[in-house]
C-alpha positions as CSV (number, residue, x, y, z in Angstrom):
1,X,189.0,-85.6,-47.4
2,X,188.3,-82.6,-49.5
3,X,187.2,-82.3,-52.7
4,X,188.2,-79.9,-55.0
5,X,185.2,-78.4,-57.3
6,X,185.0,-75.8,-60.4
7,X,182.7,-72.9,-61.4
8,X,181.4,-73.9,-64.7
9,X,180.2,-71.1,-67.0
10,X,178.7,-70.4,-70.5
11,X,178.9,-66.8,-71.3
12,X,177.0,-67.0,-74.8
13,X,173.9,-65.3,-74.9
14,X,172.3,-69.1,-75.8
15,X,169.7,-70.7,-73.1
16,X,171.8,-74.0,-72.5
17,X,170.8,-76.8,-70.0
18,X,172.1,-77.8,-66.8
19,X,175.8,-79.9,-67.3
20,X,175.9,-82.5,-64.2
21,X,177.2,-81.6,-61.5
22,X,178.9,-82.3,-58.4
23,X,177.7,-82.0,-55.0
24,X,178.3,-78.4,-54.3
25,X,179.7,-77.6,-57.7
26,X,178.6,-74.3,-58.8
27,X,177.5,-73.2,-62.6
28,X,176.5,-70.2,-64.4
29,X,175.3,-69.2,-67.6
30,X,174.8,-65.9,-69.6
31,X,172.0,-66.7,-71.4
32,X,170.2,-69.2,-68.7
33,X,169.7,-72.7,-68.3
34,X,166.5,-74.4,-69.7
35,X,165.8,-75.3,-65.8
36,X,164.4,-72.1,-65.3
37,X,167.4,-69.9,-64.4
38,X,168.1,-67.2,-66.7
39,X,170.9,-65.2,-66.1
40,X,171.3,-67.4,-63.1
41,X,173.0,-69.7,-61.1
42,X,172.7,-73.4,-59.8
43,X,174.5,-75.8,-57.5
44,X,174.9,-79.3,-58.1
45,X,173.3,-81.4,-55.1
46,X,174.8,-84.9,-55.7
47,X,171.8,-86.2,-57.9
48,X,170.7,-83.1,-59.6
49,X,171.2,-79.5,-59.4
50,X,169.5,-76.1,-57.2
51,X,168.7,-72.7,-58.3
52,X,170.6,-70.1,-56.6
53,X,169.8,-66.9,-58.7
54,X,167.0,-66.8,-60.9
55,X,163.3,-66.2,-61.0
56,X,162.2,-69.4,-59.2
57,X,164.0,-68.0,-56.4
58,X,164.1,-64.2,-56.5
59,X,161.6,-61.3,-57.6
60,X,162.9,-59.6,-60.8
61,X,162.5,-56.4,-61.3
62,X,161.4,-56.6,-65.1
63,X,159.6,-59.1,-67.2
64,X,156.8,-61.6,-65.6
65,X,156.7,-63.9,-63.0
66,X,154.5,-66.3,-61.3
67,X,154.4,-66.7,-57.8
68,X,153.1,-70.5,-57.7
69,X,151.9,-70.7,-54.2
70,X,152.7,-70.0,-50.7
71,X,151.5,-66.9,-48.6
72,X,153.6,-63.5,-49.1
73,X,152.9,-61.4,-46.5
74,X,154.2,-57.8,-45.6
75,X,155.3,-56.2,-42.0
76,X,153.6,-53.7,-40.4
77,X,154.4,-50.4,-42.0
78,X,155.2,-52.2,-45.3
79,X,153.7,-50.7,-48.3
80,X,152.7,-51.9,-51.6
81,X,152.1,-49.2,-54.0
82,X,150.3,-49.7,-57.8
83,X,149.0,-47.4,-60.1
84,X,145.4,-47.7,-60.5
85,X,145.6,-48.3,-63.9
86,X,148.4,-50.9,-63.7
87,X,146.0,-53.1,-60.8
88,X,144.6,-55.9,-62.6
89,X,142.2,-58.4,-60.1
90,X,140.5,-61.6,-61.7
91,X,137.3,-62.3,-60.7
92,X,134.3,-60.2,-60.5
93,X,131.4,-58.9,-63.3
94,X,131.3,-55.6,-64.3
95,X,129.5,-53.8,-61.6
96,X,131.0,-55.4,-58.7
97,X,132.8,-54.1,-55.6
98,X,135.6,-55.8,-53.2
99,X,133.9,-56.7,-49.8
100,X,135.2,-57.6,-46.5
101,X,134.0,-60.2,-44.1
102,X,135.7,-58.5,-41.1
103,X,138.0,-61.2,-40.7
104,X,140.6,-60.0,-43.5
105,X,139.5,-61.8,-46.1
106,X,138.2,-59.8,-49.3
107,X,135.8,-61.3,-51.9
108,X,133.8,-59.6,-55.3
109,X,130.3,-58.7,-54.6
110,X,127.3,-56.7,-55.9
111,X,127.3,-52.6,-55.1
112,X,123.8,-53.6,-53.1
113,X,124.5,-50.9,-50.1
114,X,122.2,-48.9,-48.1
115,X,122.5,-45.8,-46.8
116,X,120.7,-45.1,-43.4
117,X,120.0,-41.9,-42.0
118,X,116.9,-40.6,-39.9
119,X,115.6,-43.4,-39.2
120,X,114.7,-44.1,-43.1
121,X,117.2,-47.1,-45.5
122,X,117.6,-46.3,-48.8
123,X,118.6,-49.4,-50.2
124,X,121.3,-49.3,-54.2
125,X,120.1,-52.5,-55.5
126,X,123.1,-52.4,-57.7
127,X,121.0,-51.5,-61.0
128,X,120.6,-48.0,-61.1
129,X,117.5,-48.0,-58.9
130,X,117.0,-47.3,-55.5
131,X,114.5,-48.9,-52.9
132,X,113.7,-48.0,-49.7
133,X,113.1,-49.9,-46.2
134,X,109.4,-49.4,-46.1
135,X,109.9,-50.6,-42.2
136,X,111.9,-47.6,-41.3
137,X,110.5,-45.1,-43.5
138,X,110.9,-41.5,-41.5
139,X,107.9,-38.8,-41.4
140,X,107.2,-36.9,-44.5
141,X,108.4,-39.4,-46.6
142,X,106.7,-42.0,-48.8
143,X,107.4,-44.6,-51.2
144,X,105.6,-43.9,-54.7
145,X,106.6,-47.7,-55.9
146,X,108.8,-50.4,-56.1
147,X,111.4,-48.8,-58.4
148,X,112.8,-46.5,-56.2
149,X,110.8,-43.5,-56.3
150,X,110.3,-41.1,-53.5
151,X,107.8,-38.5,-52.6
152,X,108.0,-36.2,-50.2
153,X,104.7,-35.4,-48.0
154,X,103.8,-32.0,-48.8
155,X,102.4,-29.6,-46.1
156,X,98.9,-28.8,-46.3
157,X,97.7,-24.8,-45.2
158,X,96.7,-26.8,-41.6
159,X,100.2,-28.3,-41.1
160,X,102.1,-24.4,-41.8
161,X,99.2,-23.3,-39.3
162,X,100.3,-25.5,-37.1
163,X,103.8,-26.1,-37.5
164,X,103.9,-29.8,-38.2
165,X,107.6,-31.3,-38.2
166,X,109.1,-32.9,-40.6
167,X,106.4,-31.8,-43.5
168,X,107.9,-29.8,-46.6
169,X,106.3,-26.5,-48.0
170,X,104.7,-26.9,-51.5
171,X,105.8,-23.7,-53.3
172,X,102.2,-23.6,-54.2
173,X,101.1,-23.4,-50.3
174,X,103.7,-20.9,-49.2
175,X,102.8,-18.6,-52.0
176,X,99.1,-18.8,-51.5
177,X,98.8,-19.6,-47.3
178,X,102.1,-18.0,-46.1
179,X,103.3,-15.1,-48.5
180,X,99.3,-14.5,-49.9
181,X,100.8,-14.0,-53.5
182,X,103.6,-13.9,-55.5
183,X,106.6,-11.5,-54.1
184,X,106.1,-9.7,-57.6
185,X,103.2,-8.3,-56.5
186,X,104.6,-6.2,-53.2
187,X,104.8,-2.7,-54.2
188,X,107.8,-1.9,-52.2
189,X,111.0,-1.3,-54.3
190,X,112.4,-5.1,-52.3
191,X,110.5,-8.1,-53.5
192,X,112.1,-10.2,-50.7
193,X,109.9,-10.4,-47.3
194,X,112.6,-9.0,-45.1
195,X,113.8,-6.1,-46.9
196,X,109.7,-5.5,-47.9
197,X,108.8,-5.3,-43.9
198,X,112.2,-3.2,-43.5
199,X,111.1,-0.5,-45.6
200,X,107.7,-0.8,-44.9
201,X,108.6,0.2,-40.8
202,X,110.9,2.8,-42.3
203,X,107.9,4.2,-44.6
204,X,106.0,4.3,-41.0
205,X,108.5,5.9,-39.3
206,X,109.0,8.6,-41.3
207,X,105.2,9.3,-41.7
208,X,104.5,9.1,-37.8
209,X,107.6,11.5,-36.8
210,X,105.9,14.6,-38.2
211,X,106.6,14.6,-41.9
212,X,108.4,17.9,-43.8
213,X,107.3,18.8,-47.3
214,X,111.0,19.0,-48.7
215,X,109.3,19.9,-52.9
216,X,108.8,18.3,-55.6
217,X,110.7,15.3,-57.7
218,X,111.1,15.1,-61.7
219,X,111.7,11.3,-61.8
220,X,112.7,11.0,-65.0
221,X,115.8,13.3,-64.7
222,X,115.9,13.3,-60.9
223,X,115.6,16.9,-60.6
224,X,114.1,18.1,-57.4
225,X,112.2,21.5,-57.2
226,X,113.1,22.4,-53.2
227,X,110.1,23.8,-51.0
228,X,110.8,27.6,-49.6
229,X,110.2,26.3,-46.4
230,X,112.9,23.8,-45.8
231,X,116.5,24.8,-45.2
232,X,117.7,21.7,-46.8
233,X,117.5,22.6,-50.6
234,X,119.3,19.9,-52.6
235,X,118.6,20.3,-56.3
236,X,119.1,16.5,-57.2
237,X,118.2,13.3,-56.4
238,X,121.5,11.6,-56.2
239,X,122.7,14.3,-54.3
240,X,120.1,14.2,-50.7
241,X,121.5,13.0,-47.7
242,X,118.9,11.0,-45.3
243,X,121.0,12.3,-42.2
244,X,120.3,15.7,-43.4
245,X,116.6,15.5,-44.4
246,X,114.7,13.1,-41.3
247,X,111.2,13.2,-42.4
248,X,111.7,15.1,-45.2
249,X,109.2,14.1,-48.4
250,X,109.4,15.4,-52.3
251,X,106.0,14.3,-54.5
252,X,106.7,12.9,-57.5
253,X,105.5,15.1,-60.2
254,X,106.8,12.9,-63.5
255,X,106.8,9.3,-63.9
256,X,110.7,7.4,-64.2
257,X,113.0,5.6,-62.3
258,X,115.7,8.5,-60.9
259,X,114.5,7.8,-57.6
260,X,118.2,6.9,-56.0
261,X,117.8,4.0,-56.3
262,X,114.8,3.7,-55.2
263,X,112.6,1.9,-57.9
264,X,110.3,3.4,-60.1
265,X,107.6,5.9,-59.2
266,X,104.9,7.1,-60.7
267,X,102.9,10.4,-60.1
268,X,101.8,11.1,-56.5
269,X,104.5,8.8,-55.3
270,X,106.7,10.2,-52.3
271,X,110.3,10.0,-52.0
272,X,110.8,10.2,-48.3
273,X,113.9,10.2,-45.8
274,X,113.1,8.7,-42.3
275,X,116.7,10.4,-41.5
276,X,118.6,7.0,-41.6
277,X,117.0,5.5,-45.1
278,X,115.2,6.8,-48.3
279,X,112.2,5.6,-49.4
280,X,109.4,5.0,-52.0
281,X,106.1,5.6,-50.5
282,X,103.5,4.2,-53.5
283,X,100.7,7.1,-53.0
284,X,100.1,7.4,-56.6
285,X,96.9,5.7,-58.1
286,X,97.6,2.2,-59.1
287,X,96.6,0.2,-61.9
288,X,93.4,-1.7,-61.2
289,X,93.1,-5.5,-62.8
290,X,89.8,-7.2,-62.3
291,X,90.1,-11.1,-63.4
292,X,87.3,-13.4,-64.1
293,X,85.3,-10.8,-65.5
294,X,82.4,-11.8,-67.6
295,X,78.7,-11.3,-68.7
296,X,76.6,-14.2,-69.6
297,X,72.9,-13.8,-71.6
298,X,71.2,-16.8,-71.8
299,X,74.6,-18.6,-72.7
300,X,75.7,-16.6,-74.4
301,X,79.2,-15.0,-73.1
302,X,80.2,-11.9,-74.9
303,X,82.8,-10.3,-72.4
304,X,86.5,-12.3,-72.4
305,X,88.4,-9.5,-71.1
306,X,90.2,-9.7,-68.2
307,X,90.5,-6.3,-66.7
308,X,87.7,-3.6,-66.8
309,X,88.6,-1.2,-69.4
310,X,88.6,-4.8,-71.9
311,X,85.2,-6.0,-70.8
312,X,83.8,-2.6,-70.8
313,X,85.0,-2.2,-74.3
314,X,83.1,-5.2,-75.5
315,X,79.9,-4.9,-73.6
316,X,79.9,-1.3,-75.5
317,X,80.3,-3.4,-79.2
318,X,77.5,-5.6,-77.7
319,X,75.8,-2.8,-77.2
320,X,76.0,-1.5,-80.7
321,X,74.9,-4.7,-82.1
322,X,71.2,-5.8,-83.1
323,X,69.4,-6.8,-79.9
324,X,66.4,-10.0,-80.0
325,X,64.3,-10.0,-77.2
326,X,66.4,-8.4,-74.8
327,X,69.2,-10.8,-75.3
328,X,72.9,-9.2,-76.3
329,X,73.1,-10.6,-79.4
């Protein structure tokens, strides 16, 4: 026999509890029932009542909920997305990174990695130092202490000689056992080893193809003075063409830098073509530095300078002064 039933319903905005009802009789309430159904709806089940609709039972879209237990798991191909910001995980110290087991399961641990690579682990220990596995430490590479610190194994003059691997060049040893001084001190116009040796073999090969006395060079205004015996005759040095002037040579006759480019020159110096390239040949008389020099008279050191014309100067004062047994006083 059936049983008829009714749809009870409160639609004040009051939280109200659950009437008694029925087996299958149905109730709803605005403002929610104090069993945990806001805005929802329950079914009587002959002793008490169900939730239908409600948080228990659905996820809302706004406010908070707590999922009590049971496993919620999404499909293949089922994304989850949240904002950085908005991801809040319990657990953990400050410092600590999510780890996996393999297995799926994730857990808080320290930032202790290592990083392996030629042979040689450098181990974060998770503090802001660094230590390394002194059982797989690579060539070249030592370990100054237990903080962390690395040093690298410098090459010595004997391991550039001989080409050892994995041994790092001191700037120190390739200035004074590779280069043999500071690039500064080439007195080509480059300062870089390539482009030195470049115009150095272009120098050559201008000198060894017969050179051309082409006149003479102002190098402060760039003004060249054209020999009679060339038919080439450009007036200016911006204005030569190599192509137009192979072998071709003007002697600096005043001191400046309108060289095309070329540097500065100095008196004597030769501007010369090889027919591809111009270039600065340094003939003119350089300036001599002598270092370390000093006199010494029973102890007594009177010359500090540095170059000649400085010591010379103050040997001549020594000179000058009163003189005790043939000592510079």
């Amino acid at each position: 026999m059936s049983t008829k039933i009714q749809i009870l319903r409160n639609v004040g905005t009051a939280v109200v509890a659950v009437p008694t009802l029925l087996e299958g009789e149905l109730a709803y309430a605005k403002g929610g029932f104090v069993a945990g159904a806001p805005n929802g709806l329950v079914i009587g089940d002959g002793s008490s009542h169900q939730v239908l609709i409600g948080a228990d039972r659905q996820l809302e879209l706004t406010g908070n909920q707590v999922i009590a237990s049971g496993t919620k798991e999404f499909a293949a191909g089922a994304k989850l997305k949240i904002g950085v910001a908005d991801l809040n995980v319990s657990g953990g110290v400050a410092g600590d990174v999510i780890v996996t087991d393999g297995a799926g399961n994730l857990s808080w641990g320290a930032a202790a990695q290592s990083v392996t690579g030629d042979g040689t682990t450098i181990i974060d220990n998770g503090d802001g130092t660094l230590s390394v596995d002194t059982a797989a430490i690579a060539d070249g590479i030592t370990v100054v202490d237990n903080a962390g610190k690395l040093s690298v194994s410098k090459a010595v003059t004997a391991d550039v000689e001989a080409g050892t691997a994995n041994k790092f060049v001191d700037t120190a040893v390739l200035k004074a056992d590779v280069l043999g001084g500071g690039l500064s001190t080439l007195l080509t116009s480059n300062k870089l080893v390539v482009p030195a040796i470049n115009e150095l073999q272009g120098a050559l090969t201008t000198i060894a193809g017969g050179i051309v006395f082409a006149g003479t060079l102002d190098a402060s205004t760039g003004v060249l003075t054209p020999s009679q015996n060339v038919a080439y005759k450009p007036t200016d040095v911006t204005a030569i063409d190599p192509t137009q002037a192979p072998n071709y040579f003007w002697i600096v006759t005043v001191a400046g830098s309108q060289t095309n480019g070329e540097g500065a020159a100095i008196k004597q110096d030769w501007l010369a073509s090889d027919g591809v390239d111009m270039y600065l040949l340094k003939f003119g008389p350089q300036t001599v530095v002598a270092g370390e020099v000093a006199y010494d008279s029973t102890g007594n050191v009177i010359v500090t300078g540095t170059d000649v014309q400085a010591a010379l100067d103050q040997i001549d004062v020594a000179l000058q002064g009163p003189i005790d047994g043939g000592t510079f006083a």
